[in-house]
Each structure stands twice: as structure tokens, then as C-alpha cells.
C-alpha positions as a Python dict, from the first residue, in 0.01 Angstrom:
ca = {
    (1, 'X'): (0, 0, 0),
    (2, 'X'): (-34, -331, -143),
    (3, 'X'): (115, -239, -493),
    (4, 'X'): (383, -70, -274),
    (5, 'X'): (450, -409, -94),
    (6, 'X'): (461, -608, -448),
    (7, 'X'): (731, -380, -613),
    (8, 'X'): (909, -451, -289),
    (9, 'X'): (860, -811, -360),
    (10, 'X'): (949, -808, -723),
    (11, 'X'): (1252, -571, -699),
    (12, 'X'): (1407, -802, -414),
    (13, 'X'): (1354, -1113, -658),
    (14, 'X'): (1561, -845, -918),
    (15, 'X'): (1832, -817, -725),
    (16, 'X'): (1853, -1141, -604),
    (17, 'X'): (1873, -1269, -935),
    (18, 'X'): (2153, -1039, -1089),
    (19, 'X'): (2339, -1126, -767),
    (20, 'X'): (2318, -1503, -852),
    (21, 'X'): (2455, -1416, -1198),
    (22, 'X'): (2734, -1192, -1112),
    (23, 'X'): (2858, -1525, -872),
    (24, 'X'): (2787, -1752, -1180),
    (25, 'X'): (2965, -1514, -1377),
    (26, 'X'): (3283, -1537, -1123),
    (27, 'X'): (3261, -1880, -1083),
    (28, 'X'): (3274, -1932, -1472),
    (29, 'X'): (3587, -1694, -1493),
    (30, 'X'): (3739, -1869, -1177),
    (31, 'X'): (3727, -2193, -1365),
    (32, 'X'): (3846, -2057, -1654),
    (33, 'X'): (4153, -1921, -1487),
    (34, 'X'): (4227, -2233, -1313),
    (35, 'X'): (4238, -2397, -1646),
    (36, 'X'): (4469, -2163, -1762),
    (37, 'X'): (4668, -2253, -1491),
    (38, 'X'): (4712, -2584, -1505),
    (39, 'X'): (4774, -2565, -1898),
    (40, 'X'): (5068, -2344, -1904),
    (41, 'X'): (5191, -2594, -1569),
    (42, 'X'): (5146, -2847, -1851),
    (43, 'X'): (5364, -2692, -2045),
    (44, 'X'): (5632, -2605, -1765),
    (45, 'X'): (5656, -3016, -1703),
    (46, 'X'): (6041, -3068, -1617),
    (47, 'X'): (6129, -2737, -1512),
    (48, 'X'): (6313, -2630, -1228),
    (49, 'X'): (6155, -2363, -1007),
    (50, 'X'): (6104, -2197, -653),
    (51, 'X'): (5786, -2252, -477),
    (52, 'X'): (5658, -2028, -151),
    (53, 'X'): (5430, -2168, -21),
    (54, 'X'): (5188, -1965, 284),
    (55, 'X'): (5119, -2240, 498),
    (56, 'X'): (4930, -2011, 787),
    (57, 'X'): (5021, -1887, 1107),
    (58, 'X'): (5304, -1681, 953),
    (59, 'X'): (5464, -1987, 837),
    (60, 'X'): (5589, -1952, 448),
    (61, 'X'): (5772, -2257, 304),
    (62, 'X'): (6029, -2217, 21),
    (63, 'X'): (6187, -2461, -169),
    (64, 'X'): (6314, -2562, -511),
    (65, 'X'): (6211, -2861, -724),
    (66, 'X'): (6130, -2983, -1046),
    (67, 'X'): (5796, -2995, -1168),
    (68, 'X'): (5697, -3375, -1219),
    (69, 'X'): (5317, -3419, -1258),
    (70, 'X'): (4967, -3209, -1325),
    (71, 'X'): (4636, -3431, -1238),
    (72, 'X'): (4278, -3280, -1305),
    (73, 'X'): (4258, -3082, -976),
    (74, 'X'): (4673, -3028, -861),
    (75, 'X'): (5040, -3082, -950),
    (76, 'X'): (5338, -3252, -765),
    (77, 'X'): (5687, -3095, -750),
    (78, 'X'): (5963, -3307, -625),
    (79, 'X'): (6160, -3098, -409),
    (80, 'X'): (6526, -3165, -243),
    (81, 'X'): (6578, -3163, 100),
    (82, 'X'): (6860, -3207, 327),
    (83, 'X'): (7083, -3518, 300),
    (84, 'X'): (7022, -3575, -67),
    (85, 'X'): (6662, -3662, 16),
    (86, 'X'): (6385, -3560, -221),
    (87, 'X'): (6049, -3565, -144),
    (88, 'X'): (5707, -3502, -327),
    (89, 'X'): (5451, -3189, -283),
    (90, 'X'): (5119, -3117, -455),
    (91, 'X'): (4939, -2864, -442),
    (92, 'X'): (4572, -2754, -578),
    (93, 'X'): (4539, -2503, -885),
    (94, 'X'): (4338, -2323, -652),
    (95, 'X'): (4593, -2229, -436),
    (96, 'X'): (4799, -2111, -682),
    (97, 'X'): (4521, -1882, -772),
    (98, 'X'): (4410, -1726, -445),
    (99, 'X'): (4814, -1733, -387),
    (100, 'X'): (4881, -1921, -147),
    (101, 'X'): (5149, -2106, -347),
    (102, 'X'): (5384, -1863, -564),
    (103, 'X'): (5556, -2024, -829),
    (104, 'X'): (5866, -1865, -982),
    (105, 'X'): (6213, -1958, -1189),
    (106, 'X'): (6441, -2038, -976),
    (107, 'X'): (6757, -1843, -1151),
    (108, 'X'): (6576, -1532, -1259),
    (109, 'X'): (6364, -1575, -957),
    (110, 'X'): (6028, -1419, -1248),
    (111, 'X'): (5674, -1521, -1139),
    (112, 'X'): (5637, -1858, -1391),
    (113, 'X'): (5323, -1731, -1454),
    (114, 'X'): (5291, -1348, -1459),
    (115, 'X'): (4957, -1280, -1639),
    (116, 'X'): (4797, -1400, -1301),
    (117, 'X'): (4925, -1096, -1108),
}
């Protein structure tokens, strides 16, 4: 009974441990996604496009700007609004990601970034 009880013991600490590296594992592809991200954003500096963003509560924001800045952790599009106002958005990487946001060309109306589908 005791041996029984110490496999018990050992194969929990087992599992436990390949669970901890399967969410390393994700975390490290997460990050390396977001980086990819915000590099081909880099690369997209200046360009008009259409941004949805889900802002909860079945409220989804769309609007067209031009991409101005990318920081470390999000990016600021400077959007028109009414009255020939413009005003400045950022968003995180993140949320481009898990898509909240949903950036696309405003013309051809393509995802800007399709390999993330």
C-alpha cells in the first residue's frame, strides 16, 4: 500500500511538471507571435487601414486611420472622426492576437496580417 501511495505521489509530480512545460511552451510561442506582430506593424508604419475593434457588450468599433507609432508593448493609429477631427488610438499587441482588434487594408478590405488567422 505504501509503494502504491508513492507512485501516486511521483506520477502526480509527472504530470504536474509536463503541464508546467506545455504552459512554458505556450507562453514562449505567445511571445514569439506577439513579436511577429509588432514587426510586420513596423513595417506597415504610414499605412492606411481599417481597424474593428470588439470593445464588449456587443459593441464593435470601426474606423480608418493611418498607422503612426509601435512602442514595446502597443501601437497608435490616428483615426478621423467627424468634423475633420482626428484623434489617437493604441492598442496592445495582445489584443491583436487574441482578436480583439482586427486590422485590415482599407481598399481591399485583406486582413494586414493574414498568417495570424
Amino acid at each position: 500500500m505504501a509503494f502504491y501511495l508513492e507512485f501516486l505521489g511521483l506520477l502526480r509530480y509527472a504530470i504536474g511538471l509536463v503541464e508546467k512545460e506545455a504552459y512554458c511552451m505556450d507562453v514562449a510561442r505567445q511571445t514569439e507571435i506577439v513579436g511577429r506582430i509588432r514587426t510586420d506593424l513596423e513595417g506597415l508604419m504610414g499605412t492606411r487601414m481599417r481597424l474593428k475593434a470588439n470593445m464588449g457588450r456587443s459593441k464593435i468599433l470601426e474606423r480608418e486611420g493611418i498607422l503612426e507609432q509601435t512602442h514595446p508593448s502597443l501601437f497608435v493609429v490616428r483615426v478621423e472622426e467627424k468634423r475633420d477631427r482626428t484623434a489617437r488610438v493604441s492598442y496592445s499587441y495582445v489584443d491583436v492576437l487574441t482578436g480583439t482588434v482586427e486590422l485590415s487594408h482599407c481598399e481591399s478590405g485583406e486582413n494586414l496580417l493574414p498568417w495570424l488567422n
